[in-house]
N, C-alpha and C positions, 0 to 999 in steps of 0.2 A: 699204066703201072702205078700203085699207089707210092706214095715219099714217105720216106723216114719222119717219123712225128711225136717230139718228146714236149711234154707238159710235166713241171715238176715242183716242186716249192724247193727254196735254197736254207738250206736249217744251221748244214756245220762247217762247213767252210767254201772250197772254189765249186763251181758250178762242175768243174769237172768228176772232182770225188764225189758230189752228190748223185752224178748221173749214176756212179758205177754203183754207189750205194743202192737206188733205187732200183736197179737193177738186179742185184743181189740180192733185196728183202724179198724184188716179186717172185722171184726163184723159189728162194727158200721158202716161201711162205705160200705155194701155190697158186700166184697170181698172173700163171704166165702160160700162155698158149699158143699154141703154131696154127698157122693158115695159110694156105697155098693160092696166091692169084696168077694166073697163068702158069709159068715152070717156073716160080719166084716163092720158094717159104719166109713166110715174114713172124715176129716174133711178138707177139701182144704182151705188155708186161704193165702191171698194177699192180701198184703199194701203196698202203695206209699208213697212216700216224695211231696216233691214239684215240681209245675212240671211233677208234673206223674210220675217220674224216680220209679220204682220197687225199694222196700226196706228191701220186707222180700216174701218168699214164705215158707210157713208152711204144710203139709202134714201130719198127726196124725188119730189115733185110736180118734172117735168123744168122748168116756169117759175117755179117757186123758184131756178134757176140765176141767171135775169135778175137777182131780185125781190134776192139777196144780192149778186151785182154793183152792184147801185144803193145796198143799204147801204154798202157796205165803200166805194164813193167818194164816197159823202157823207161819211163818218166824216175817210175821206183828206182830204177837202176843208176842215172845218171844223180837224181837228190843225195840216193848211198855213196857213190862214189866222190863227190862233190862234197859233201860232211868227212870223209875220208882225208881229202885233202887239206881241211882247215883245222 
């Protein structure tokens, strides 16, 4: 079974936001495509910078998409609620 495999440059802040960025640009930006290895769809994602220069290659389990949605709004949720309190 092939592994999870993220290549990416760190531009705006923690390596976490950048992942979800680059994840998002390859999306929106049609750089993203499904491939099934055995009964496993995996999720090929590529983003560029400017220039075209290559910025991130992404290679994941396609419900790893979910699985990091549901972190990044929790993380969201607890920063909001935590600013709430001070």
């Amino acid at each position: 079974m092939k592994k999870t495999y993220a290549v990416f440059s760190k531009q705006l802040g923690s390596q976490g936001a950048d992942f979800v960025r680059h994840i998002r640009n390859g999306i929106a930006h049609g750089h993203a495509s499904l491939y099934t290895v055995g009964s496993n769809t995996f999720i090929e994602i590529r983003d560029y910078g400017r220039g075209g220069t290559p910025s991130a290659f992404i290679a994941m389990p396609a419900a790893f998409i979910s699985d990091t949605l549901d972190i990044y709004r929790r993380i969201e949720q607890e920063v909001s609620s935590k600013g709430a309190e001070e």
